[in-house]
N, CA, C and O atoms as a GROMACS GRO file, in nm:
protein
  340
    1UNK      N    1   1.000  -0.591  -1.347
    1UNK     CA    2   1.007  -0.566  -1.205
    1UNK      C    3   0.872  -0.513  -1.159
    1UNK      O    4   0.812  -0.427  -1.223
    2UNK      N    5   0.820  -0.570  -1.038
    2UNK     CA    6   0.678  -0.555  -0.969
    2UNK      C    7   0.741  -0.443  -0.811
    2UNK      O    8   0.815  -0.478  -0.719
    3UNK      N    9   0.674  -0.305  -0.837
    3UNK     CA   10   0.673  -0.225  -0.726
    3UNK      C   11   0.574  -0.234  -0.649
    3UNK      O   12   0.469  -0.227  -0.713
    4UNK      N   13   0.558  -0.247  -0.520
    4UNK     CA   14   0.470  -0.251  -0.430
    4UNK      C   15   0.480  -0.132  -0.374
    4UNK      O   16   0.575  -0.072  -0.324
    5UNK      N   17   0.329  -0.098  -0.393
    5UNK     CA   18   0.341   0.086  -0.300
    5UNK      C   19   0.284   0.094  -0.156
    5UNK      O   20   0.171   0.048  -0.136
    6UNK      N   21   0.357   0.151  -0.051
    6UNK     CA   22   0.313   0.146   0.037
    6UNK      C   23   0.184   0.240   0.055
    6UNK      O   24   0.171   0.344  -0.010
    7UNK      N   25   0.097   0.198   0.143
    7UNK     CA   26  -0.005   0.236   0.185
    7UNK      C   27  -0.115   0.212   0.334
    7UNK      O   28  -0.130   0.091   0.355
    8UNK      N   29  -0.156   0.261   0.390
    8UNK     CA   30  -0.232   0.239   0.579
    8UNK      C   31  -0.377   0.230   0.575
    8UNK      O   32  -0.456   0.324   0.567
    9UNK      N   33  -0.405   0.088   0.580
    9UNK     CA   34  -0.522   0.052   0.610
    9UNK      C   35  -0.622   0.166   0.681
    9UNK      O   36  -0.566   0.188   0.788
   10UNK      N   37  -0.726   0.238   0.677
   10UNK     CA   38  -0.788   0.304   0.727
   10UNK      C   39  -0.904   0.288   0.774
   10UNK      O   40  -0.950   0.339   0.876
   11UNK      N   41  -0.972   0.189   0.671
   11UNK     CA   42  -1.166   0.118   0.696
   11UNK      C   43  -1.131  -0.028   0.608
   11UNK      O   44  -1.055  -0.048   0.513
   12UNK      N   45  -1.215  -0.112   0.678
   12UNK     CA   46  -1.244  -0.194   0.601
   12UNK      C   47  -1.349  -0.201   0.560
   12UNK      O   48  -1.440  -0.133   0.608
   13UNK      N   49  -1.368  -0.280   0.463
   13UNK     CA   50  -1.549  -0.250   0.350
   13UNK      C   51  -1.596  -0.375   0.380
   13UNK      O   52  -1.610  -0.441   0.483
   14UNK      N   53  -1.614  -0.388   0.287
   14UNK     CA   54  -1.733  -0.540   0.261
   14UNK      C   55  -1.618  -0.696   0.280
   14UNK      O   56  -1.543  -0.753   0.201
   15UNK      N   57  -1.656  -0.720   0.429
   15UNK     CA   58  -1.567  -0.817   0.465
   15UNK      C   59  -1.617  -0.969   0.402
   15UNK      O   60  -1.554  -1.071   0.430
   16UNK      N   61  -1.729  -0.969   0.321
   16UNK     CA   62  -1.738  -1.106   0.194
   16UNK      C   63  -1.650  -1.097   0.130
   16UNK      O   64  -1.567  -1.186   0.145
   17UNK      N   65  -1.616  -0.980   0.023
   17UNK     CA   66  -1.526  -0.932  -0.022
   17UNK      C   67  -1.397  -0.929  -0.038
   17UNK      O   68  -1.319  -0.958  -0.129
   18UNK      N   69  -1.384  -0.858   0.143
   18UNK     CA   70  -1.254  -0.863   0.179
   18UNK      C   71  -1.187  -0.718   0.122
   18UNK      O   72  -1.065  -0.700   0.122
   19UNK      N   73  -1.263  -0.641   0.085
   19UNK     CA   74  -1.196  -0.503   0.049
   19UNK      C   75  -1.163  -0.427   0.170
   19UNK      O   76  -1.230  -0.451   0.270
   20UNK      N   77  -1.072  -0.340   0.178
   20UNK     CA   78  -1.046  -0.260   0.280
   20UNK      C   79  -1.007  -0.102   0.191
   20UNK      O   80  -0.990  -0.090   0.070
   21UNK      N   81  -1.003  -0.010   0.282
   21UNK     CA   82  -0.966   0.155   0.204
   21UNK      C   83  -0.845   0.134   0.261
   21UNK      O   84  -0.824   0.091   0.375
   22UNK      N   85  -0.753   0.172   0.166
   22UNK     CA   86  -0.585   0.208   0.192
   22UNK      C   87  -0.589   0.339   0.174
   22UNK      O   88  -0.693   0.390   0.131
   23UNK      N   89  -0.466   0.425   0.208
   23UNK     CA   90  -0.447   0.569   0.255
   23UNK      C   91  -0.307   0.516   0.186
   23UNK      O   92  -0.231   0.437   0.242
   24UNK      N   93  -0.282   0.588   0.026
   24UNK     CA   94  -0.154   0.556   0.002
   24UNK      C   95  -0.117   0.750  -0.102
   24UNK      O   96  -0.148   0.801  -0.209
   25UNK      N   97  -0.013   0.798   0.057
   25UNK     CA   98  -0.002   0.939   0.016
   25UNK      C   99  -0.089   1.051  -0.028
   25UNK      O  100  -0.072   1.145  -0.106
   26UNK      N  101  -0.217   0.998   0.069
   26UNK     CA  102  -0.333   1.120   0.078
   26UNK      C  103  -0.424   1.077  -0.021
   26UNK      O  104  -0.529   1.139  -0.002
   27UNK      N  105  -0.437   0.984  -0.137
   27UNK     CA  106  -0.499   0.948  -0.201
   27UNK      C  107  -0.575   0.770  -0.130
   27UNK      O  108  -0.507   0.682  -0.078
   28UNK      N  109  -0.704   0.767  -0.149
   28UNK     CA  110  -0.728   0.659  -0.083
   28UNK      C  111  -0.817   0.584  -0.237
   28UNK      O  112  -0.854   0.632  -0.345
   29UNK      N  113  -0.822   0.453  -0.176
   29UNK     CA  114  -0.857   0.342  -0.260
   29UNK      C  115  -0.887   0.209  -0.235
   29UNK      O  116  -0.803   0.159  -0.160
   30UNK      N  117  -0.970   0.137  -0.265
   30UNK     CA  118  -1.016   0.045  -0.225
   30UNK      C  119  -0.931  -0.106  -0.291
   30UNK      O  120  -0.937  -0.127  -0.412
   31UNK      N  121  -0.870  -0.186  -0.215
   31UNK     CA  122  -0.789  -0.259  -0.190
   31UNK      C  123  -0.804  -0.414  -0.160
   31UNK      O  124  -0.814  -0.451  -0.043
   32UNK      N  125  -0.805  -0.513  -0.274
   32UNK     CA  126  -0.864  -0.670  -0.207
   32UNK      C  127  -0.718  -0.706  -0.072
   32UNK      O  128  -0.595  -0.698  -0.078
   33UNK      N  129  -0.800  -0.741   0.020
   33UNK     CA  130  -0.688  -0.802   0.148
   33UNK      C  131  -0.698  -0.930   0.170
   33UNK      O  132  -0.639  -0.998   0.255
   34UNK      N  133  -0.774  -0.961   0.092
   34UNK     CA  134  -0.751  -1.178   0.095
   34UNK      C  135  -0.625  -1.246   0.074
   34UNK      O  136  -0.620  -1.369   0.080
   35UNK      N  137  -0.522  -1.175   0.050
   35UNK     CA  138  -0.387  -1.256   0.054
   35UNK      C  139  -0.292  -1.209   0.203
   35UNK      O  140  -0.177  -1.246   0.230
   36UNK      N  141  -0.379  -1.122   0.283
   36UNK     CA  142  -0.318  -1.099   0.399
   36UNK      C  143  -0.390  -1.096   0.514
   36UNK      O  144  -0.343  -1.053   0.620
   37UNK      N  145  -0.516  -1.146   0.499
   37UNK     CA  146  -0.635  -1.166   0.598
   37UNK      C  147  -0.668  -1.310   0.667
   37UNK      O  148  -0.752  -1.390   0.627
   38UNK      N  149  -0.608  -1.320   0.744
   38UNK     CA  150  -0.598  -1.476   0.805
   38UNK      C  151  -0.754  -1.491   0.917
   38UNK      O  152  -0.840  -1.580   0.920
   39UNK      N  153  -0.744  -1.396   0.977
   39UNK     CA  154  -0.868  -1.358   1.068
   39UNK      C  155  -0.974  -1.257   1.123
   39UNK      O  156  -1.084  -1.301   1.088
   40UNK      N  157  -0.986  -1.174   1.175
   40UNK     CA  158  -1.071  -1.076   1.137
   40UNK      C  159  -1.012  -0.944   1.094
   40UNK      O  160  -0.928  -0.869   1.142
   41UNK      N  161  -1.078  -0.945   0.999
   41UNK     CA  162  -1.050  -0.775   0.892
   41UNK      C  163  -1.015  -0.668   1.004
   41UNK      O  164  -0.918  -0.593   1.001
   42UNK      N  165  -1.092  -0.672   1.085
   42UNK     CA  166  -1.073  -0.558   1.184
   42UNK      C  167  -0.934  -0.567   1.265
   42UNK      O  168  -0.910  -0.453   1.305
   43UNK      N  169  -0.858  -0.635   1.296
   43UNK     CA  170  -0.751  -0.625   1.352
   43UNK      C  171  -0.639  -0.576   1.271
   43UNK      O  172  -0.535  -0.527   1.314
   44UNK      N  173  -0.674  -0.597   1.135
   44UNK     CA  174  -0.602  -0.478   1.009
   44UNK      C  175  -0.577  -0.325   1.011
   44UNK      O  176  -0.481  -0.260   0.970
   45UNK      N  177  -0.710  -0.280   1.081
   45UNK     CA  178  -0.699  -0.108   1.074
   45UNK      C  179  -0.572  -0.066   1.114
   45UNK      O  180  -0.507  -0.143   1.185
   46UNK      N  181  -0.519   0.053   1.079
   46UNK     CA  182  -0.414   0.098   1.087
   46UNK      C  183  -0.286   0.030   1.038
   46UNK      O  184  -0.177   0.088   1.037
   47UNK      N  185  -0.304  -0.111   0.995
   47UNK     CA  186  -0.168  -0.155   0.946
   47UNK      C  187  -0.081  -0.073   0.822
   47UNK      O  188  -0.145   0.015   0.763
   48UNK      N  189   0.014  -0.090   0.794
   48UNK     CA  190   0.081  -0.048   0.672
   48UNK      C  191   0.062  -0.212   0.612
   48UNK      O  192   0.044  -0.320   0.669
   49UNK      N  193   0.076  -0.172   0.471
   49UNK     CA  194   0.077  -0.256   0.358
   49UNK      C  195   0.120  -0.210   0.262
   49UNK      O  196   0.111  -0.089   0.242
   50UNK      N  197   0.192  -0.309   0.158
   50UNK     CA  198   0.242  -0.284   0.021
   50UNK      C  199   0.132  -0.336  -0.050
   50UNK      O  200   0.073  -0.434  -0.003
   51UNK      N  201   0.084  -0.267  -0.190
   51UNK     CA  202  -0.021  -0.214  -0.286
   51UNK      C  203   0.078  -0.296  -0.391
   51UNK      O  204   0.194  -0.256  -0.401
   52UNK      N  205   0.024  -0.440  -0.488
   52UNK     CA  206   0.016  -0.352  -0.612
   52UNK      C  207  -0.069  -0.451  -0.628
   52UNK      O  208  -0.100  -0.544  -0.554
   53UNK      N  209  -0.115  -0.411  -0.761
   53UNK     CA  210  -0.233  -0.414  -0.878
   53UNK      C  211  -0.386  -0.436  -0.789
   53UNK      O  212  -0.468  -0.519  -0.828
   54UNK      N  213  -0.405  -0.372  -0.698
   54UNK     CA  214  -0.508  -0.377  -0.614
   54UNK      C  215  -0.524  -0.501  -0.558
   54UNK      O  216  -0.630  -0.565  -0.554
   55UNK      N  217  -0.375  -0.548  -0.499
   55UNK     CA  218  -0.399  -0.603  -0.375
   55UNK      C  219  -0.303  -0.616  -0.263
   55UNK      O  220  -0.191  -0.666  -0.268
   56UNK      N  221  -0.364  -0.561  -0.155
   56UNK     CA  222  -0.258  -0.581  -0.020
   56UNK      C  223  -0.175  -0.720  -0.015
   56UNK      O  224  -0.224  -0.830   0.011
   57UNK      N  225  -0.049  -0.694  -0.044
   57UNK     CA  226   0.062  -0.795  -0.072
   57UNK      C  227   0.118  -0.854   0.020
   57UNK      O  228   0.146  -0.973   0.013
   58UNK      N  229   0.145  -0.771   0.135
   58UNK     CA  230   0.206  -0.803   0.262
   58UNK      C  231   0.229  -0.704   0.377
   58UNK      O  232   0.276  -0.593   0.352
   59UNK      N  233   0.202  -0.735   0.485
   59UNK     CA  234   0.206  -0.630   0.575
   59UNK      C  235   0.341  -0.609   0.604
   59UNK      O  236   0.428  -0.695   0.619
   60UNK      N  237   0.356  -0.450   0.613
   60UNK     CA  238   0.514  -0.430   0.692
   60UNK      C  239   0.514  -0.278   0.786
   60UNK      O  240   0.421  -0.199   0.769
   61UNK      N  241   0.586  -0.255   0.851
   61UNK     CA  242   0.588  -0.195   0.945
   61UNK      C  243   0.631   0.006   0.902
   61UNK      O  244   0.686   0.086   0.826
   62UNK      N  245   0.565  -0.012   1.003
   62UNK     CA  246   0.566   0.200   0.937
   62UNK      C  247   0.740   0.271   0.893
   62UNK      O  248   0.765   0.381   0.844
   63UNK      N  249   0.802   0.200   0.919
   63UNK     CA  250   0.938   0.180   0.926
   63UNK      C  251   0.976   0.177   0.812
   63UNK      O  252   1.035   0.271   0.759
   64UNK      N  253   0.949   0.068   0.753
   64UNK     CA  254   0.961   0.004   0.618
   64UNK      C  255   0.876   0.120   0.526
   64UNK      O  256   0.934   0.189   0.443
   65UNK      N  257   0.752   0.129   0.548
   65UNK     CA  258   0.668   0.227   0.446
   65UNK      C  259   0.730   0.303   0.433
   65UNK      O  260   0.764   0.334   0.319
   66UNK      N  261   0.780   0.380   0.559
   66UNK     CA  262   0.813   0.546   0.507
   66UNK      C  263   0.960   0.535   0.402
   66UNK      O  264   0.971   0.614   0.309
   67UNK      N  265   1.076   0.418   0.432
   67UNK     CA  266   1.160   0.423   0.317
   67UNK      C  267   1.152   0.383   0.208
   67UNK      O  268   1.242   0.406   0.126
   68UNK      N  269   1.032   0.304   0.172
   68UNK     CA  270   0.984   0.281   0.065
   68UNK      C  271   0.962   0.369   0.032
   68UNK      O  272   1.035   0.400  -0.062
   69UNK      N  273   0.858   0.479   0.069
   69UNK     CA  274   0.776   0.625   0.017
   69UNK      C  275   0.904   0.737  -0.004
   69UNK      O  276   0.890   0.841  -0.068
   70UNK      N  277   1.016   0.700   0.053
   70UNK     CA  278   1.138   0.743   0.014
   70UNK      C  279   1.188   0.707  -0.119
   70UNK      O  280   1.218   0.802  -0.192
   71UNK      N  281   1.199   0.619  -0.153
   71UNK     CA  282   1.257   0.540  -0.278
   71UNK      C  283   1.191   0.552  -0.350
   71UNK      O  284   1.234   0.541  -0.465
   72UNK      N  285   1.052   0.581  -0.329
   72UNK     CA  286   0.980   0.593  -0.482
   72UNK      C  287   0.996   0.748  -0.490
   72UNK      O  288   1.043   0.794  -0.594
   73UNK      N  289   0.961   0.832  -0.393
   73UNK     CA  290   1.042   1.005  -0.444
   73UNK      C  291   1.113   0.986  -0.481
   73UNK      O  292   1.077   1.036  -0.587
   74UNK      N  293   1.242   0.938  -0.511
   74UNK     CA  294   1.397   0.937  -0.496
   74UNK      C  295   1.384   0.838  -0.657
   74UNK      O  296   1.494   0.836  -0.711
   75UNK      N  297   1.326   0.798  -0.700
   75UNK     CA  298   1.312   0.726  -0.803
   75UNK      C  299   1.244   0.785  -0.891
   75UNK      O  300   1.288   0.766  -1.005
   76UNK      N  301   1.101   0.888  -0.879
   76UNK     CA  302   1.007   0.967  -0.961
   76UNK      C  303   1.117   1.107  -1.000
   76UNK      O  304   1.101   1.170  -1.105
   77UNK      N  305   1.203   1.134  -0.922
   77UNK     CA  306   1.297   1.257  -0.930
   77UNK      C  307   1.374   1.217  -1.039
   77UNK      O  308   1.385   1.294  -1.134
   78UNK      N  309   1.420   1.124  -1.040
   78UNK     CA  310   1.572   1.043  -1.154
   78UNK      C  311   1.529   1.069  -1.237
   78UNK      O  312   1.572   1.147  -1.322
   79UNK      N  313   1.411   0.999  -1.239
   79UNK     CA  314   1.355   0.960  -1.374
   79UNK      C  315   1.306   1.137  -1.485
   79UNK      O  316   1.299   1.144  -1.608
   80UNK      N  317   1.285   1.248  -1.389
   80UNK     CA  318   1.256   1.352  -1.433
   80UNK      C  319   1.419   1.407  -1.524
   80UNK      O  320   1.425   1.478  -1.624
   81UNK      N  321   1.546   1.340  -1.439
   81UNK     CA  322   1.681   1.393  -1.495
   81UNK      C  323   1.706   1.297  -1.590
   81UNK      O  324   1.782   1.325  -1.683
   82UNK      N  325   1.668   1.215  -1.586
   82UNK     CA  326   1.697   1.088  -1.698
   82UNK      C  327   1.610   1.175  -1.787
   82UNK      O  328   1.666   1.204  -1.893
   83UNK      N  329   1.543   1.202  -1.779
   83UNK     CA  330   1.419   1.249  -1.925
   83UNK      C  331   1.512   1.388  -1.964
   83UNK      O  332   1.528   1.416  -2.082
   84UNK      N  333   1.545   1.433  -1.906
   84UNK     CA  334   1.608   1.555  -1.962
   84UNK      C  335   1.752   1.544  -2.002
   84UNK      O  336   1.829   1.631  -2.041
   85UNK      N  337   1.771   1.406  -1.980
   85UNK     CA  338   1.938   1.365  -2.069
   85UNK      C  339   1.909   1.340  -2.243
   85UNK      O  340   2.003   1.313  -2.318
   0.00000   0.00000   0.00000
């Protein structure tokens, strides 16, 4: 199973590239957006996006992020009671 972590476009970098900085839970990181960049990088800022293996997967709405960012608390917690079974 492939988790996608949510995360909010903040800057974009080197638009040859196609890197942009994601903001995923106060930690930021640099992010390829060529599988979600149809036209200019800049109309990206502020989007939400799902993260994985360093690359913006698909855009989805702040809506969606924050219960995702739910589910993965809600999933990092289990896993702390699962370890202690």
């Amino acid at each position: 199973m492939c988790l996608g972590v949510p995360g909010q476009i903040v800057q974009i970098g080197d638009s040859a590239l196609q890197l942009a900085t994601v903001d995923v839970c106060g930690v930021q990181r640099q992010v390829n957006i060529s599988l979600i960049c149809d036209s200019d990088p800049q109309s990206l800022l502020g989007k939400w996006v799902l993260v994985h293996v360093g690359f913006a997967m698909s855009i989805i709405d702040e809506e969606e992020a924050k219960q995702t960012q739910e589910a993965l608390l809600a999933m990092s917690q289990l896993e702390h009671e699962v370890g202690d079974f």
